[in-house]
C-alpha positions in Angstrom: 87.9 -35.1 -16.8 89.5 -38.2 -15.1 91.8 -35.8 -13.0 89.1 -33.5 -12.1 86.9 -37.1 -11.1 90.6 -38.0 -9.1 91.2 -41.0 -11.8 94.9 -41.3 -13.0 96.0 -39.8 -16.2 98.7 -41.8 -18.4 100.2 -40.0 -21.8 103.0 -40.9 -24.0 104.0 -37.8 -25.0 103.9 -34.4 -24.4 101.6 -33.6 -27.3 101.6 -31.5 -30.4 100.7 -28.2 -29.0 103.9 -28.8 -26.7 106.1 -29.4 -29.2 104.8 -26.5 -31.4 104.8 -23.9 -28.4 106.3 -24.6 -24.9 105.2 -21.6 -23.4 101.7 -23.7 -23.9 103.6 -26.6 -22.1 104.9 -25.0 -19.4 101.3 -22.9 -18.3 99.5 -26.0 -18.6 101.9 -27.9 -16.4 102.2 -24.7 -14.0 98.3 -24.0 -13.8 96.7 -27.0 -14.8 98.6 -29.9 -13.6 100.4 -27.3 -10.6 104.1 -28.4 -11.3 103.6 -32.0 -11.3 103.5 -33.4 -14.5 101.4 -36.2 -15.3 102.5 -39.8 -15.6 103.9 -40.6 -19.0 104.6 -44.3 -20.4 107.4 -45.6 -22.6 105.4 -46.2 -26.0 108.0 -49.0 -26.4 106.9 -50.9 -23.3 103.8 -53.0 -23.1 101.1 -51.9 -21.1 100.8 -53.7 -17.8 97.9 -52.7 -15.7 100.0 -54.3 -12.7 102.6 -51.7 -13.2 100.5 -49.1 -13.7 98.6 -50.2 -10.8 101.9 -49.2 -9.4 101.9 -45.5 -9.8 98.8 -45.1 -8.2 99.8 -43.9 -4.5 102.2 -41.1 -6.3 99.1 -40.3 -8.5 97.2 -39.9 -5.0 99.7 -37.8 -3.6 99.8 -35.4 -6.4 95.9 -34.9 -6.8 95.6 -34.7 -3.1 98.3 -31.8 -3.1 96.6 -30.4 -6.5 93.0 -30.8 -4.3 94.3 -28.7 -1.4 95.6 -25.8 -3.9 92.6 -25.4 -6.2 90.2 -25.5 -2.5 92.1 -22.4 -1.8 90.8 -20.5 -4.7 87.8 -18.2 -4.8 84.6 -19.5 -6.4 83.0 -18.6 -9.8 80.9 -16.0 -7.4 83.8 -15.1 -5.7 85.8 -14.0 -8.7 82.8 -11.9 -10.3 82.5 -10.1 -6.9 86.1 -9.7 -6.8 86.2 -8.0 -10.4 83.0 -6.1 -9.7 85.0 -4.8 -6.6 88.5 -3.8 -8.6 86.4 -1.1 -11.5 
């Protein structure tokens, strides 16, 4: 939800599911995250909200980029009519 409400994500690993199955990996970074993965954070570092205040102009130039691509696709509507039209 925080990158659908444009709010930074931060993860420290790729998760379990990614490491089980990277065809799982590579759709969500193709169609969820469109080919910019998100942010991820040395788990040996501290957390510094100064340095992760940092990364927040590349954050805004990925969902920006991400904004623009998902506009460009049809609405919920849009894609019903569009199946209804392909039978």
């Amino acid at each position: 939800m925080r990158l659908w409400n444009g709010l930074p994500v931060y993860f420290f690993d790729e998760g379990h599911a990614a490491h089980l199955f990277k065809p799982l990996l590579d759709a969500g970074l193709e169609h969820y995250y469109l080919d910019r993965p998100p942010m991820r954070l040395d788990i040996e570092q501290p957390l510094d909200a100064v340095e992760l205040t940092k990364s927040e102009a590349d954050f805004r130039r990925s969902a920006d980029y991400a904004l623009r691509r998902l506009a460009q696709l049809p609405t919920p509507a849009g894609m019903i009519a569009a199946i209804k039209r392909a039978k």
